[in-house]
C-alpha positions in Angstrom: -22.1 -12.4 0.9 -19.1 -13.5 -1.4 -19.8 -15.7 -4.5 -18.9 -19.5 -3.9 -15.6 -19.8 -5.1 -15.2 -23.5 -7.3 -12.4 -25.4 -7.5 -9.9 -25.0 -9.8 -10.0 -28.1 -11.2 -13.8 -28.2 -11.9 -13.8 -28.2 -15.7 -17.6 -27.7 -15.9 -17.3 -24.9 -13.4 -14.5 -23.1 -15.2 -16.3 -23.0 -18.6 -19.2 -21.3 -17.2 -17.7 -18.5 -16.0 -15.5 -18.3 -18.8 -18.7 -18.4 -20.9 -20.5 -15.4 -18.8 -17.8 -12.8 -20.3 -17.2 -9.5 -18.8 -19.3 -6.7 -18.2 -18.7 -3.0 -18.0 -19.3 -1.7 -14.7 -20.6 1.9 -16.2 -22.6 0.5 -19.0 -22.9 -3.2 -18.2 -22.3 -4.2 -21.6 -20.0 -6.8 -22.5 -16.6 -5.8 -22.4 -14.5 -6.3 -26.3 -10.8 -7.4 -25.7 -8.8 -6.0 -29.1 -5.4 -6.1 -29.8 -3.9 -2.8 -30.7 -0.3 -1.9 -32.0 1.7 1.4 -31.2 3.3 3.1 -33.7 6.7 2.3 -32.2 5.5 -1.7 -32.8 4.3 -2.5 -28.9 1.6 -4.4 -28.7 -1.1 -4.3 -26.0 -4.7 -5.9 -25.1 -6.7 -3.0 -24.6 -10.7 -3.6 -23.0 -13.1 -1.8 -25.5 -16.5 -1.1 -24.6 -18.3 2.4 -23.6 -16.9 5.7 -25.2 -16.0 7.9 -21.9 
């Protein structure tokens, strides 16, 4: 069955999943956002977590 989705506007509902995090779905460790910086000066949020 599909999670219960919460309202938008349910503060208390919104910080708890915010506060869960992501999880890797080959490792299941939490996922590390970093920002890295091409050489040509592009920036870009890349998801860091297992090697592979």
């Amino acid at each position: 069955m599909a999670e219960k989705v919460k309202s938008k506007t349910d503060v208390a509902a919104r910080a708890e999943n915010k506060g869960k995090g992501q999880t890797c779905r080959n490792c299941g460790n939490k996922i590390e956002v970093v920002l890295s910086i091409s050489a040509s000066g592009k920036k870009r949020m890349r998801r860091i977590c297992c090697e592979g």
